[in-house]
MIDRENVO-36730 format. One record per residue (C-alpha): residue number from 1; z, y, x. Coordinates in steps of 0.001 Angstrom, whole numbers. Each point is the difference from the previous one (the first is absolute). Example, Ala and Ser with C-alpha at 12.3 -4.5 7.8 and 13.67 -1.06 7.14 Angstrom:
% MIDRENVO-36730
<num=1 | w=7800 | v=-4500 | u=12300>
<num=2 | w=-660 | v=3440 | u=1370>
This chain:
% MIDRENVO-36730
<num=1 | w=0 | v=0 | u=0>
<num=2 | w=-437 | v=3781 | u=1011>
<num=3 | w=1501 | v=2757 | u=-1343>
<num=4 | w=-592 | v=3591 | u=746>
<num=5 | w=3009 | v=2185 | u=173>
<num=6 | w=-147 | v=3770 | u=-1137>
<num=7 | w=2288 | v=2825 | u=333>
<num=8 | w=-1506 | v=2735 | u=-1977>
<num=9 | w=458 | v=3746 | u=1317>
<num=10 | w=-1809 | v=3132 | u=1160>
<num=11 | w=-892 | v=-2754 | u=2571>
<num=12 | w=-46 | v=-3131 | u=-1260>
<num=13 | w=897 | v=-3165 | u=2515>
<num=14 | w=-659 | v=-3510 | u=-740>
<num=15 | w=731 | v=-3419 | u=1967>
<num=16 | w=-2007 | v=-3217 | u=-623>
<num=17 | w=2174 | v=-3283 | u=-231>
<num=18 | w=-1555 | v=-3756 | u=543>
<num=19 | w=2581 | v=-2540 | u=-1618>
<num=20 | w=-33 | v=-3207 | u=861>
<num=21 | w=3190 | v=-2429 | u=-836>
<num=22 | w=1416 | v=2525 | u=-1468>
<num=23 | w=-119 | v=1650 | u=3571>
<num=24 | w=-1585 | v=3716 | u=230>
<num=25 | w=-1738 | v=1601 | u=2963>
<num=26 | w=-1012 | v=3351 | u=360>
<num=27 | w=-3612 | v=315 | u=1514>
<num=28 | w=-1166 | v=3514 | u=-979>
<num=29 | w=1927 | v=2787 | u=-777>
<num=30 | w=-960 | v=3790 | u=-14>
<num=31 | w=-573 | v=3505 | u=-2095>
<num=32 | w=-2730 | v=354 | u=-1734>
<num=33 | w=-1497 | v=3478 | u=1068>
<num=34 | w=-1094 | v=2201 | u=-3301>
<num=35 | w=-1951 | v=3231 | u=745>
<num=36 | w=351 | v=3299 | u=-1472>
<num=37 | w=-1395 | v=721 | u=-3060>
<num=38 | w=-148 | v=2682 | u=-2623>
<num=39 | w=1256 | v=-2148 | u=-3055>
<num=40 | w=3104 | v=-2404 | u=111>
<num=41 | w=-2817 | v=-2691 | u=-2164>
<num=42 | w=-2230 | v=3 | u=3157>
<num=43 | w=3337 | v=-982 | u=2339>
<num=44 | w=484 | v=-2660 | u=-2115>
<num=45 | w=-3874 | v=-1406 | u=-522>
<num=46 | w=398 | v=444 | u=3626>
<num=47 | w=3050 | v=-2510 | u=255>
<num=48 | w=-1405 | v=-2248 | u=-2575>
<num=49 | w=-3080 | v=-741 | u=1894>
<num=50 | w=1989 | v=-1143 | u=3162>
<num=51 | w=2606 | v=-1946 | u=-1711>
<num=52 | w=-2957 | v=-1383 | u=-1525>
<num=53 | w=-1790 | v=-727 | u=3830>
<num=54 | w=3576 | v=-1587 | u=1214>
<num=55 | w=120 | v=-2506 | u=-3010>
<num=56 | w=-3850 | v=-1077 | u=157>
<num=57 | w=-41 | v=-223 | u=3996>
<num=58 | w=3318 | v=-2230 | u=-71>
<num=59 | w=-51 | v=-1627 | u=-3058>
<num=60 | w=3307 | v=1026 | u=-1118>
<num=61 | w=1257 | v=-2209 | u=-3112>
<num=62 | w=2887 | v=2509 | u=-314>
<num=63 | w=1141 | v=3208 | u=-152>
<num=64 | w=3519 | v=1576 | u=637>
<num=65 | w=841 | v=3777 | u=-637>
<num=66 | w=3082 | v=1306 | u=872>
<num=67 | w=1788 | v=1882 | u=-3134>
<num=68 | w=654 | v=3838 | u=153>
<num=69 | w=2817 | v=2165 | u=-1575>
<num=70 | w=304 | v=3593 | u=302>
<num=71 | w=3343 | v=2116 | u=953>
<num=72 | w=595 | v=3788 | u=-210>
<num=73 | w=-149 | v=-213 | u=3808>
<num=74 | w=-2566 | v=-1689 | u=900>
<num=75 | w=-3700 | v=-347 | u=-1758>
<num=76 | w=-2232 | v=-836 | u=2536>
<num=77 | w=-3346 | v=-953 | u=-938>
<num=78 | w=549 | v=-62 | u=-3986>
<num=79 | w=-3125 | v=1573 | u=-408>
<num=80 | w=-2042 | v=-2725 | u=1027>
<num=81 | w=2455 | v=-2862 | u=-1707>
């Protein structure tokens, strides 16, 4: 099995898992670059085509995103969540 990990933000990370056994291995892990753009839709077209590329060139079978909450203090990259 191989799941791909996400941590959504203003920069979103993500870390691809092979289990086997019920024993996980990292092989890949990164950020996933997003360019500037006028309109918050086109950042996100933009981060839905290379999730997209990760899960067609590995063959994920999986898919784990890490859940968000928001605090008074802190609200880094809501915008894009």
């Amino acid at each position: 099995m191989k799941i791909l990990c996400l941590d959504p933000s203003a920069s979103t990370g993500y870390c691809l898992l092979s289990v086997d056994n019920n024993v996980a291995t990292i092989y890949d892990y990164g950020v996933i670059d997003i360019d500037e753009a006028e309109y918050l839709g086109d950042r996100c077209i933009q981060l839905m085509d290379k999730v997209g590329s990760l899960i067609e060139e590995h063959d994920i079978t999986n898919i784990a995103i890490e859940d968000y909450f928001f605090s008074s203090r802190f609200a880094t990259g809501s915008d894009v969540n």
